[in-house]
FIBA-490709 format. One line per field, with one value per residue (C-alpha): x, y, z; residue number from 1. Coordinates in Angstrom, 1 decimal. Last residue first. Example, Ala and Ser with C-alpha at 12.3 -4.5 7.8 and 13.67 -1.06 7.14 Angstrom:
// FIBA-490709
east	[13.7 | 12.3] .
north	[-1.1 | -4.5] .
up	[7.1 | 7.8] .
nr	[2 | 1] .
This chain:
// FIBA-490709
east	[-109.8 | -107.3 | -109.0 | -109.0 | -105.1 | -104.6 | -105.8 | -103.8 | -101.1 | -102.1 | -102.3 | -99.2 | -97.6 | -99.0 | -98.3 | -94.7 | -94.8 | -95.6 | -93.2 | -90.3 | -91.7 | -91.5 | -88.0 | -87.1 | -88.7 | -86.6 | -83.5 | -82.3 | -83.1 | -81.9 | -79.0 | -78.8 | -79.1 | -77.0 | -73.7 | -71.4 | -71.8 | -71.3 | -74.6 | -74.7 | -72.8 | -74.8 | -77.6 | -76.8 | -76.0 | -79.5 | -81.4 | -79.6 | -80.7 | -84.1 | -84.3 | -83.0 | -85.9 | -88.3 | -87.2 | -90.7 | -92.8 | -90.6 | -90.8 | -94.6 | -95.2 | -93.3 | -90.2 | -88.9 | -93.0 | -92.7 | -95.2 | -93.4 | -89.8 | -91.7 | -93.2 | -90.0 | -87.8 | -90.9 | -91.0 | -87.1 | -87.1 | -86.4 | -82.9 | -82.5 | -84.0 | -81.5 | -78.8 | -79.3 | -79.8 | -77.1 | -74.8 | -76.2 | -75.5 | -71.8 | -71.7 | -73.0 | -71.2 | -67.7 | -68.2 | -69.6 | -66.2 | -66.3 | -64.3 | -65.0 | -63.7 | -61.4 | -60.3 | -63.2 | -64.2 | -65.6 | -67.0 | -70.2 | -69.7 | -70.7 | -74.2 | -75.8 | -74.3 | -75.8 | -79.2 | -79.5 | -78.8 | -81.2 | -84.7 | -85.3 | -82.6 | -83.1 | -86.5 | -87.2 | -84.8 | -86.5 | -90.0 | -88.7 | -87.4 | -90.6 | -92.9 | -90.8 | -91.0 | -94.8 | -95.5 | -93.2 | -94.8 | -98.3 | -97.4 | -96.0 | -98.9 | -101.7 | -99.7 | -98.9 | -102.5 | -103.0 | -99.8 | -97.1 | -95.6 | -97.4 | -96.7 | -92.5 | -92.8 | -95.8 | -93.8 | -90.7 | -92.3 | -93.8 | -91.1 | -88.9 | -91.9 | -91.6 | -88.3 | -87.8 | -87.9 | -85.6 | -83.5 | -83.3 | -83.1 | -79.8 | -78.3 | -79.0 | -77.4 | -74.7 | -74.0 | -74.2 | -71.3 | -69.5 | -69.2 | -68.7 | -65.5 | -64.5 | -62.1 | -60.6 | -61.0 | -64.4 | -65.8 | -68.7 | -70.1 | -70.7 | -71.6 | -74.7 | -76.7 | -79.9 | -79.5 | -77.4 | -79.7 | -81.7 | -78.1 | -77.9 | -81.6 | -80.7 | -77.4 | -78.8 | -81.3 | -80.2 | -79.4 | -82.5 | -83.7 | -80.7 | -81.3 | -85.1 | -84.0 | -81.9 | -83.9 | -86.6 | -83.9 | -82.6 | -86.0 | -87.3 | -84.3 | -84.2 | -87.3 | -87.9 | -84.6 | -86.8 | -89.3 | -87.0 | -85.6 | -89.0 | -89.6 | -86.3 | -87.7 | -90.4 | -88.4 | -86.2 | -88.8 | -90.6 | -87.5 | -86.5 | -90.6 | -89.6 | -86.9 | -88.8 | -91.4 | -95.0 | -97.2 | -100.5 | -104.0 | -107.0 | -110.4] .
north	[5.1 | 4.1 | 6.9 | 9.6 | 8.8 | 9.6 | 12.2 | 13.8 | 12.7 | 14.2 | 17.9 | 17.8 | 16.4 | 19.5 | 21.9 | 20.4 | 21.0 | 24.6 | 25.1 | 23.6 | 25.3 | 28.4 | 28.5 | 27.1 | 29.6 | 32.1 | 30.8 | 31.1 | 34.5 | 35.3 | 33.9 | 35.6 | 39.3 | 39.0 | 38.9 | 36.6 | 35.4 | 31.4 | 30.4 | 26.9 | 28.0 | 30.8 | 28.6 | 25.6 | 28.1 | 29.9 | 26.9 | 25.4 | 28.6 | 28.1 | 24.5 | 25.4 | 27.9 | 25.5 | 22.7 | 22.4 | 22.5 | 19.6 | 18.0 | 18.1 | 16.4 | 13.5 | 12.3 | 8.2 | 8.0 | 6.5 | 9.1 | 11.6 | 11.2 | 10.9 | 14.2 | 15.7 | 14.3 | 15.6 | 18.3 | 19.0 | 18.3 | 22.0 | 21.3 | 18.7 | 21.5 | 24.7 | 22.3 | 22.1 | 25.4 | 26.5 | 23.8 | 25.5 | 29.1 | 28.6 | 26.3 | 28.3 | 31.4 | 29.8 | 28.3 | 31.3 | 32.9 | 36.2 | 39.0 | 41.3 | 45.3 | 46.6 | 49.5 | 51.8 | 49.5 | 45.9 | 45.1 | 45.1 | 42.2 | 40.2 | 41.5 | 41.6 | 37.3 | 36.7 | 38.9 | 37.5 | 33.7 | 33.9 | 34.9 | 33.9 | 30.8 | 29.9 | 29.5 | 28.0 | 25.3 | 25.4 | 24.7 | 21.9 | 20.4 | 20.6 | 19.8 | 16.2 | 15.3 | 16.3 | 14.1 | 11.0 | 11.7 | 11.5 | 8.1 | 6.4 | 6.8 | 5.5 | 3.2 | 1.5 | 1.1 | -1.2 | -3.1 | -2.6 | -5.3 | -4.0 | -0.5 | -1.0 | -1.0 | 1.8 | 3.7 | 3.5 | 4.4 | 7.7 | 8.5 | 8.6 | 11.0 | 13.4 | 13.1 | 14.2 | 18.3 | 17.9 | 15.7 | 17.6 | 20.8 | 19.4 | 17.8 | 20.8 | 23.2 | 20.3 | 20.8 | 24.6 | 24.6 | 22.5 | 24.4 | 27.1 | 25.7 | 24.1 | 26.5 | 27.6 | 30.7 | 31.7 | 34.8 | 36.1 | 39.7 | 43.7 | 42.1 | 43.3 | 39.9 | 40.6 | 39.1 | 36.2 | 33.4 | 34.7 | 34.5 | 30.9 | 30.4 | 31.6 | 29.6 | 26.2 | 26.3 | 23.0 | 21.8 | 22.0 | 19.6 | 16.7 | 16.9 | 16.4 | 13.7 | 12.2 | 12.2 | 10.2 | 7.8 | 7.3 | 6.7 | 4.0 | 2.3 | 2.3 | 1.3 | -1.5 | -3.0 | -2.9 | -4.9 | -7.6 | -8.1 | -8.4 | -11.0 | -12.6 | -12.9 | -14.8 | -17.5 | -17.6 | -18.7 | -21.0 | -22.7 | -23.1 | -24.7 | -26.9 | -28.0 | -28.6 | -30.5 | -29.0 | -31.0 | -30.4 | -30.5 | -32.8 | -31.8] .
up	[97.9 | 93.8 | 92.3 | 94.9 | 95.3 | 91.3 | 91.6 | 94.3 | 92.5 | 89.4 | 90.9 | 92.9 | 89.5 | 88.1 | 90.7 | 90.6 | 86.8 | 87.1 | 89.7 | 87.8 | 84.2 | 85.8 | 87.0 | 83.9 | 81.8 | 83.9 | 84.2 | 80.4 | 80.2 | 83.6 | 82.6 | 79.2 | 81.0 | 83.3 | 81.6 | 81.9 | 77.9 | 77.1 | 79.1 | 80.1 | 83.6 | 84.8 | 83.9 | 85.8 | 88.9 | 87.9 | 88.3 | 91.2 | 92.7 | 91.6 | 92.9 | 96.7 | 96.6 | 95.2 | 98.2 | 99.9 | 96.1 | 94.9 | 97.9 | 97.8 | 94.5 | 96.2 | 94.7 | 94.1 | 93.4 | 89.8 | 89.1 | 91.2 | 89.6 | 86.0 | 86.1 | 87.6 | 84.8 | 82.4 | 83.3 | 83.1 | 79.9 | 78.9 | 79.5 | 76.9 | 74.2 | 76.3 | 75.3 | 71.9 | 71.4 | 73.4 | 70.7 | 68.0 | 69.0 | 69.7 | 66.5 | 64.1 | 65.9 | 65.5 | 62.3 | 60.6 | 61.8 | 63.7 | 63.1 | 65.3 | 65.7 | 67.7 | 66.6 | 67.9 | 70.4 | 70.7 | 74.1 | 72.5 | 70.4 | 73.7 | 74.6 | 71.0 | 70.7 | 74.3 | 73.5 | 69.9 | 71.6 | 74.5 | 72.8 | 69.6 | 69.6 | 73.4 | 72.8 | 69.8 | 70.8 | 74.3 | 72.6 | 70.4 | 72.9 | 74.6 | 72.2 | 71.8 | 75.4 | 75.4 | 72.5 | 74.6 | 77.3 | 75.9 | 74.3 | 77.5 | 80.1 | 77.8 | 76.1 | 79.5 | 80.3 | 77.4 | 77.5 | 75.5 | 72.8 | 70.3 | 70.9 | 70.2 | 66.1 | 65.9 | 68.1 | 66.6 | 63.2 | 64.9 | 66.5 | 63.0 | 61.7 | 64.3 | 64.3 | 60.5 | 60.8 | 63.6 | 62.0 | 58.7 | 60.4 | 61.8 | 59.3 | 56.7 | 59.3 | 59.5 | 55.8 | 55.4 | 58.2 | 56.9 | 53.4 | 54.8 | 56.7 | 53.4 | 52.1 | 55.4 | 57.5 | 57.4 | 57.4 | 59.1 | 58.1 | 59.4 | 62.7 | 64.9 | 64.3 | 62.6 | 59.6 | 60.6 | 60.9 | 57.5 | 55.4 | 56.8 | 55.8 | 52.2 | 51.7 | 53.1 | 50.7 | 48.5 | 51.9 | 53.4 | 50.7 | 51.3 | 55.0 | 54.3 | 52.2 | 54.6 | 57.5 | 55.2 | 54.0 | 57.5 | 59.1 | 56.1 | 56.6 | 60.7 | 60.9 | 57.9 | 59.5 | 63.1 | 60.9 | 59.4 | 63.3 | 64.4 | 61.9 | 62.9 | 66.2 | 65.4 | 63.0 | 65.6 | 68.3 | 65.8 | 64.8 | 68.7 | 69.4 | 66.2 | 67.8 | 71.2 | 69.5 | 69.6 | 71.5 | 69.9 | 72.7 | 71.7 | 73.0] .
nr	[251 | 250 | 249 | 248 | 247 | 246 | 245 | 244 | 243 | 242 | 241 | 240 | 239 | 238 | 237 | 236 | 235 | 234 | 233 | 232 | 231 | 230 | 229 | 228 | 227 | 226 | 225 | 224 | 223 | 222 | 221 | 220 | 219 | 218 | 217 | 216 | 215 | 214 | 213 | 212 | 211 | 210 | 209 | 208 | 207 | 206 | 205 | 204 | 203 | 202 | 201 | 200 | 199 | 198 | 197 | 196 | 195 | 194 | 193 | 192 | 191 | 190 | 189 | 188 | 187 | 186 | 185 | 184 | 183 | 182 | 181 | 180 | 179 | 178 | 177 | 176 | 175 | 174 | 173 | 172 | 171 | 170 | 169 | 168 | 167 | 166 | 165 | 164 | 163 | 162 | 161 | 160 | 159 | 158 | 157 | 156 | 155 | 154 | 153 | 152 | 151 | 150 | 149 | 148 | 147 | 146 | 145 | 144 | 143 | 142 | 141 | 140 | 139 | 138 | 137 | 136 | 135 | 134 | 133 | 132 | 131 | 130 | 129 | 128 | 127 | 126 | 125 | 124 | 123 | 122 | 121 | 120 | 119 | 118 | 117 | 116 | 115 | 114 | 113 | 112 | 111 | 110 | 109 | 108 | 107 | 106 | 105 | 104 | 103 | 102 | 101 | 100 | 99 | 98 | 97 | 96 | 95 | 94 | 93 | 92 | 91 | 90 | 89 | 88 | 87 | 86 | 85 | 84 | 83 | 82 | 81 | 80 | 79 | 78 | 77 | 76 | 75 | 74 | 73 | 72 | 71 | 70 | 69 | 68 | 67 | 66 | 65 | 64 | 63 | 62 | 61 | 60 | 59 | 58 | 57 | 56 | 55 | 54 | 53 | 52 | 51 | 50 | 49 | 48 | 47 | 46 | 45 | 44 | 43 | 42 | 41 | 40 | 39 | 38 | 37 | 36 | 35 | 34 | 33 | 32 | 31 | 30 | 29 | 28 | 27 | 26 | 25 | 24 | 23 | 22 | 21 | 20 | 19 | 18 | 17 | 16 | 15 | 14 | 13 | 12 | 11 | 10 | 9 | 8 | 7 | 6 | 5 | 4 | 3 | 2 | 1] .
């Protein structure tokens, strides 16, 4: 059997040549992930009017204004941004998986990829959330301190971004499953703290809450606490669950 010595400057050529392949692929990424996020942007935007008038609809104000020629304008263009990402991720972690699997091992694509599915159902799930059933309560809560003569005027840019932004956060905070899931699998937190230190969670719970919410009323925290309460002792019984497992496998 004869064995090759491959020169050390072809070994360099070799190296480069490899890595720009990758390179050429991560370009293939990010183009193909930007042109599909901007045609969805692109689409929304041609109905940006009618799902602006159907975010509004049921909001107890006569009618936005806006203050300056292009504030509606704006506003119909991050709408479109928005949707348009949200509508594309699926697709853009779909190509970043397919470019970052190969170089994964076998068991570690079986721990990454549901993660990364339940990460993404989540934030989707506290977006949904917080805009069906947080925002309308917030937004019903506060114009109610009007009176007689005084009456809102709210700009669409004000509300867009008010409810945008809880949105937003509500989707990061909903990861808290997987922060916990992740804290017991690397084993930093026992399933069993978790479960010991519930009540000191579900205060921090509210306090976060309290202080994400816009509105002081209590209606909106406990809104936005609830689902969070549950999902911390639901994913501590989970991580309880998998541990436990995971310890009859390995005896």
């Amino acid at each position: 059997m004869q064995f090759q010595i491959v020169p050390p400057r072809r070994q360099e050529r070799l190296h480069e040549m490899h890595f720009l392949e990758h390179l050429d692929q991560l370009r293939g990424v990010i183009t193909a992930s930007v042109l599909v996020f901007l045609a969805f942007a692109a689409g929304y935007f041609f109905f940006s009017g009618t799902i602006l008038e159907w975010m509004v609809r049921d909001v107890p104000v006569d009618h936005f204004v806006f203050h300056s020629p292009s504030e509606a304008f704006m506003v119909r263009t991050k709408l479109s941004l928005i949707l348009g990402i949200m509508t594309a991720f699926p697709y853009i972690g779909y190509r970043i998986w397919k470019f970052v699997m190969p170089g994964l091992f076998k068991n570690e694509k079986s721990r990454v990829m549901p993660i990364v599915v339940w990460s993404v159902l989540l934030f989707y799930a506290g977006v949904a959330f917080c805009y069906f059933m947080v925002a309308p309560g917030m937004i019903n809560f506060l114009v109610r301190y009007g009176t007689a003569h005084v009456q809102p005027l709210i700009s669409i840019s004000a509300y867009f971004d008010t409810v945008a932004q809880m949105c937003l956060l509500m989707g990061l905070v909903f990861q808290l499953p997987i922060v916990m899931f992740l804290l017991s699998l690397t084993g930093l937190v026992s399933p069993q703290t978790f479960l010991r230190q519930w009540r000191y969670a579900i205060l921090i719970i509210f306090i976060v809450a309290a202080i994400a919410t816009p509105s002081p009323d209590p209606v909106s925290q406990t809104l936005m606490a609830t689902p969070l309460c549950l999902l911390y002792i639901g994913s501590a019984l989970v991580a309880l669950f998998v541990s436990r497992r995971r310890e009859k496998t390995a005896s």
